[in-house]
N, C-alpha and C positions, 0 to 999 in steps of 0.2 A: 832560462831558455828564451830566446828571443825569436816571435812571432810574426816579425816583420816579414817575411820570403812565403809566409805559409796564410795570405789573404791576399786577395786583391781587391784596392781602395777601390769604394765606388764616387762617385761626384758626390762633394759634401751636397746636403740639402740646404744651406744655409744657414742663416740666424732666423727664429720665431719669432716674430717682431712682431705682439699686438697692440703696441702703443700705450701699455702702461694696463692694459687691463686683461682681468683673466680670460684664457682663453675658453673655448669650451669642448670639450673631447677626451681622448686619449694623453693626458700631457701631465709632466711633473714638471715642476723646479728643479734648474739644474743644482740648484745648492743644496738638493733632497740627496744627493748622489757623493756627500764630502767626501774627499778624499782616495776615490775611486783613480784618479792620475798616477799618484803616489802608489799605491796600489797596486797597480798593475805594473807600472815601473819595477816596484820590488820583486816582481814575480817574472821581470826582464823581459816583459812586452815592449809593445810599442804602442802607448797610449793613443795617439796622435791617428794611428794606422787604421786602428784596432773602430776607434769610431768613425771614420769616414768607411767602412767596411761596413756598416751598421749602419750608414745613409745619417749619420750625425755628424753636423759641423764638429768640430774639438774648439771652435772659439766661442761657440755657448755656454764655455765652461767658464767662460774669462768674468761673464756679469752671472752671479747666484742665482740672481732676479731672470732669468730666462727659461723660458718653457720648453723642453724636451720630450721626443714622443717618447711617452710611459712602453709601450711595445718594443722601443726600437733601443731602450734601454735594457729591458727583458735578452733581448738577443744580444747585447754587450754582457753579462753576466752568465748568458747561459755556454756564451763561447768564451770566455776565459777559462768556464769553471773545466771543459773539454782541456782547450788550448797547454791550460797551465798545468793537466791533471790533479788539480784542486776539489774536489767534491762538495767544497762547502765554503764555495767564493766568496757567495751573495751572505753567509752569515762572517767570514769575515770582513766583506764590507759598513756589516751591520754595526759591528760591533765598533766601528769607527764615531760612530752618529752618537750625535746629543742634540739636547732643545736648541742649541741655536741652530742647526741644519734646517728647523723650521721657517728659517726668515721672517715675517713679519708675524707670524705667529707666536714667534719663542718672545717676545715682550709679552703679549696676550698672556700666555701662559705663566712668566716669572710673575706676573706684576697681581695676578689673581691668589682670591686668600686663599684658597684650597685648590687641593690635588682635585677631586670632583669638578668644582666650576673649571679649571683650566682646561680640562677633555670636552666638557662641555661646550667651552668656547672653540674650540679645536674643530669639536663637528660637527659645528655651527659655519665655520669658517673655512671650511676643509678645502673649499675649491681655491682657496686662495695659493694654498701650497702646492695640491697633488686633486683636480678637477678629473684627472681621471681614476679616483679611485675613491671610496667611501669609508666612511669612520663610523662606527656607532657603540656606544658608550650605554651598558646595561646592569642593574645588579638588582640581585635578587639574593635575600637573607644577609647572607654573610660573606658575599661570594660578589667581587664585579669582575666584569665582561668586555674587553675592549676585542671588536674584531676590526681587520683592514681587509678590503675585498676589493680588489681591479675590475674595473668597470669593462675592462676588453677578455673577452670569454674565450681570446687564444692567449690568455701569458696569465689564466686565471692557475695554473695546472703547474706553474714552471714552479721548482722549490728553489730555485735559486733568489727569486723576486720574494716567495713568500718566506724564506729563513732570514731573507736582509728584512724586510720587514717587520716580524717579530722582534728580532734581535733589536732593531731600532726603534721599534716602539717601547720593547725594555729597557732603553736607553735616556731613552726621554723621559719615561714616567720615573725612572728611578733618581734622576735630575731633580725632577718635581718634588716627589717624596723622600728623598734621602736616600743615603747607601746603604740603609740598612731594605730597602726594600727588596721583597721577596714576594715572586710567583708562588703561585698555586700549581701550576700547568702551563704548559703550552702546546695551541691546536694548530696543525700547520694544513692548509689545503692542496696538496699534493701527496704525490709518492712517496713513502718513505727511501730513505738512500740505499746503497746496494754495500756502505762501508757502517760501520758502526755509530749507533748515533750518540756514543757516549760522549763525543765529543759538546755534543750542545746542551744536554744534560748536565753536564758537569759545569758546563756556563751558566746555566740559570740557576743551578742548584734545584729542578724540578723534574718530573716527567714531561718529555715531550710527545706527542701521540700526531699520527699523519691520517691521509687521508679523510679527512674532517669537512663537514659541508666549507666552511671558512676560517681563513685563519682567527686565531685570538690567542688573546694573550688573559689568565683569570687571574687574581690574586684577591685576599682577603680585603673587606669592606672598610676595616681599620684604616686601610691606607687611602683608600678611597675621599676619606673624611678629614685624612691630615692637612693641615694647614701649610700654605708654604710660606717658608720665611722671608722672602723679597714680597713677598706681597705689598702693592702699594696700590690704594684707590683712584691714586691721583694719575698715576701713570697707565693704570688700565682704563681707564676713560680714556687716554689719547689711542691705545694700543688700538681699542674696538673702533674708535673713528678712524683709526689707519685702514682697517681690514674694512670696514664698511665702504671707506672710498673706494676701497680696489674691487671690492666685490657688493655692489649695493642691495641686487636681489635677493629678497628673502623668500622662504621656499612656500610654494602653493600650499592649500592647505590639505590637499589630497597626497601628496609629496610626505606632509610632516605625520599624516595619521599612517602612511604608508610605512613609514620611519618606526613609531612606535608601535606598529603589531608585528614589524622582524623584529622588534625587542621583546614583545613580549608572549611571541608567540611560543616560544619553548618551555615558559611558564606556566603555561595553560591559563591565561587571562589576557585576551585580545577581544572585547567584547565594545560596544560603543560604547557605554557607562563608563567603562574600565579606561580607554583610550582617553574620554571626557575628563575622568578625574584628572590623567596623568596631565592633561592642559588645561587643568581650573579652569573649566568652562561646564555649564549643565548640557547632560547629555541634547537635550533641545536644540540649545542654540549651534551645538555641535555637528548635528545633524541640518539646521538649518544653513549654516555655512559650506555644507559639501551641497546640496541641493543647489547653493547659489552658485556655488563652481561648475556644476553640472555634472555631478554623480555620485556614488549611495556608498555606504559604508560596505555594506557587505559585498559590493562588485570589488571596494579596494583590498576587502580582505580576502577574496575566492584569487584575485590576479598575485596576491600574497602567496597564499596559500601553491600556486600553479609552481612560480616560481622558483619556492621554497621547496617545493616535494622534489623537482629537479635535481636542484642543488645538491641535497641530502641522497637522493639515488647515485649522483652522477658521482658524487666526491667525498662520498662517506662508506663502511660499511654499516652502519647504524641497521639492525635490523628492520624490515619493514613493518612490524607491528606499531616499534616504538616510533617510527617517523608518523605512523601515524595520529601517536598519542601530541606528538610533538608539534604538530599542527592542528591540536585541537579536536580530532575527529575520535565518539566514542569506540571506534573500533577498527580494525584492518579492512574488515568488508568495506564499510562507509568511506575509507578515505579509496580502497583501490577502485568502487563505482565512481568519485570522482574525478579520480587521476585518466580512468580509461576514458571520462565525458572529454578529456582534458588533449589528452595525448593519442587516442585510438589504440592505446597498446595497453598493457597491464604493468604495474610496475616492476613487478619482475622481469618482464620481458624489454621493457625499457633498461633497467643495471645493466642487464645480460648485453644487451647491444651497444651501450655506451661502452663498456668492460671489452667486449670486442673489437671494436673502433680505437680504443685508446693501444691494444696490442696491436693492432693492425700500422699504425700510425709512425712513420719512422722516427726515430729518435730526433734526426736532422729537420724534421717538419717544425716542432719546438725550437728549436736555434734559430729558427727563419721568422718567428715570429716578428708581426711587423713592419715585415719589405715592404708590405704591398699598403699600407697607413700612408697617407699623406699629410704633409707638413700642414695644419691649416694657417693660410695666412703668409707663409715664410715665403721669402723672396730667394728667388736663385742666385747663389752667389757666383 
């Protein structure tokens, strides 16, 4: 079916032209998106159409290295998956992606000796690929944890972004570790679909479960540990001085302890000791270094904590006792006195209204995600 007659093009926005360095905002690389032209071709669009309708040039497709609004990509996936009567676009586009969709990242990644450092270095470097979106790399026992979470809180919801995600980050990690690798799970942060979801099930060969504070992907710690076979020392020293150029900032230190209590908060060990070891540093000097940035451990963990209760109400069903336990708090009383310090509501009463809102909400609001984002930086063409 071709969808040319059934949009009308808006004025491309141009090219994102920030001079060779990453942008900062809502933005992927357009080379995060391979094969989406093709794609939509096969499904007898009009690629061409289809993004200038979506306020995206189509000749930022032509340099990899070009930044694209992350939102205004959302609404290209979420109107195919309508358009083409597809229910499950964004994981067939997923499934298109491998490491080198990473761009300057995918050296990073082949050239490091293990599966482990390569994610490492990934979300360490993350803004260099996808600055609107976050990567964080956790494990605990036997079990690691990769979640990817959209920094824009309207295309946090869409399952079309979060199915090609998953799907593509099991693409990459299985690149790294080999074909024999295998998930545990997969958590997707949305709706589940209204068609069956055997379909991605039978792709991963895992369960996959929805509505989840954020997406992730779990698989066992074995693979976490494997070594990749291009590993070369000599060519990941050039990789990290690539990415360093393009991306020099390293992250504050309130930023990086903030980073490890959503790691390690669902463990029940987020404590400053606990946070110090994980940065071989004594708890001391650790606390001496946030005083010098200008503020305290447990303000970054209570703003942790704020955020995280959110999350877990707004996009999970996860009981509220156990969100409690999952933030640390000895009981349902103690965490709902301080959700209500937090929020003026109770957390019950808070689900209840999010849950409202999201019915409330028309289907078309979600497609739209994005219109109103502006290009940062991009010159009108």
């Amino acid at each position: 079916m071709n969808v040319r007659a059934q949009i009308t093009p808006a004025a491309p926005a141009g090219f994102t032209d920030f001079g060779g360095l990453v942008p900062s905002g809502n933005f992927k690389r357009s080379g995060g998106f391979d094969g989406i032209f093709s794609l939509i071709t096969g499904y007898g669009g009009d690629a061409d159409a289809i993004m200038r309708a979506c306020e995206i040039d189509p000749r930022s497709f032509d340099d990899s290295e070009t930044y694209v609004s992350y939102p205004r990509m959302v609404q290209v996936l979420e109107h195919c998956a309508a358009s083409f009567n597809e229910p499950f676009f964004g994981f067939e586009l997923g499934r298109r992606q491998s490491p080198d969709v990473m761009g300057p990242l995918a050296p990073l990644m082949l050239s490091s000796p293990t599966v482990a450092q390569a994610l490492e270095l990934v979300e360490r470097y993350m803004a260099v690929h996808a600055p609107g979106a976050r990567l964080q790399l956790s494990q605990s026992g036997k079990e690691a944890r990769l979640t990817y979470e959209l920094l824009d809180d309207a295309s946090t919801h869409s399952r079309q972004i979060n199915e090609f995600s998953m799907t593509a980050a099991y693409n990459i990690v299985r690149g790294l570790a080999g074909k024999d690798f295998q998930p545990s799970s997969i958590e997707i942060a949305s709706a589940p679909p209204e068609t069956d979801r055997k379909r991605l099930e039978n792709y991963f060969n895992a369960p996959v479960s929805y509505e989840q504070p954020v997406s992730t992907l779990c698989f066992a710690s074995d693979f976490f540990h494997r070594r990749i076979d291009s590993g070369n020392p000599i060519l990941l020293r050039y990789a990290k001085a690539q990415c360093e150029a393009i991306c020099p900032e390293e992250p504050q230190i309130e930023q990086i302890v903030a980073s490890h209590i959503r790691r390690m908060m669902p463990m029940g060990a987020c404590s400053l000791e606990v946070i110090a070891a994980r940065l071989s540093i004594h708890p001391r000097s650790l606390q001496n270094r946030l005083t010098a940035a200008g503020c305290e451990f447990r303000e970054i963990l209570k703003a942790q904590r704020k955020e995280m209760a959110a999350a877990y109400l707004t996009r999970s069903r996860t009981p509220i006792a156990e969100i409690a336990l999952l933030l640390g708090y000895a009981d349902q009383a103690s965490f709902s006195r301080a959700f209500t310090g937090w929020y003026q509501t109770s957390p019950k009463r808070f689900r209840d209204a999010q849950r409202k809102a999201r019915m409330e909400t028309p289907a078309s609001d979600l497609q739209s995600a994005g219109q109103e984002t502006v290009h940062a930086g991009a010159h009108q063409a």
